[in-house]
N, C-alpha and C positions, 0 to 999 in steps of 0.2 A: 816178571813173576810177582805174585802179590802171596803176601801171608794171613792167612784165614783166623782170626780172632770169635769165641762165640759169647754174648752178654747175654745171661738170659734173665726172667723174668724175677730171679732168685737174686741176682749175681753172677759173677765170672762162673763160668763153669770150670769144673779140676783142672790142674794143666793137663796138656794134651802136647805131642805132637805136632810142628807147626805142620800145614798144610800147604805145599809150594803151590800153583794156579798158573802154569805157561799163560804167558799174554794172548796168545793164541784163544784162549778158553775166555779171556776174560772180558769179551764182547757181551758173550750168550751169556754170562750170570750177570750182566750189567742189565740189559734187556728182560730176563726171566727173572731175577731176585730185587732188583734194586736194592744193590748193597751199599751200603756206606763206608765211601771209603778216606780211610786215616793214615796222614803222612807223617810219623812219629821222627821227622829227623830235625836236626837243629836249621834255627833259621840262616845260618852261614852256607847248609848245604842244603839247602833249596834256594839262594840264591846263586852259588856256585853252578848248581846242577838241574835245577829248574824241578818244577813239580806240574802236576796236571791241573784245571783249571776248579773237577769237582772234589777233590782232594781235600780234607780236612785236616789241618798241623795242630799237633799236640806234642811237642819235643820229648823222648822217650825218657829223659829226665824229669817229665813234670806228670808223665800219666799218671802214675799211683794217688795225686792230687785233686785229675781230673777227670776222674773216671764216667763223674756224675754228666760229662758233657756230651758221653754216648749213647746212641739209641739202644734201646734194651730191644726191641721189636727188628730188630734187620741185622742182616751178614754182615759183618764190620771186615772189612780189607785194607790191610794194611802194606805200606810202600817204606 
């Protein structure tokens, strides 16, 4: 499952609801949207547990820092 984050052109948008994505779905918005996707866990558990190859880490510790290193223009999906 992935969690649907949205950055817009403004900034964060309000919170919301996260959005769960069965992996099942999550071919057809790879292919149709080209999202970007961010793997906010620490680097011990992505070496433990491994990550995917196009996956971008930002440890959920350090986002509020690095915000500026998201696309404002695409679906951000997070792991």
């Amino acid at each position: 499952m992935a969690l649907v984050l949205t950055l817009g052109p403004a900034g964060w948008a309000q919170p919301q609801e996260p959005v769960l994505i069965p992996t099942a779905e999550l071919e057809s918005i790879r292919e149709n949207q080209q999202p970007f996707f961010l793997d906010v866990r620490s680097a011990k558990e992505i070496e433990e547990l491994g990550s995917l190859e196009d996956y971008y880490n930002i440890p959920v510790d350090e986002l509020e820092k690095r915000l500026d290193e998201l696309p404002r223009d695409r679906l951000i999906l997070t792991a």
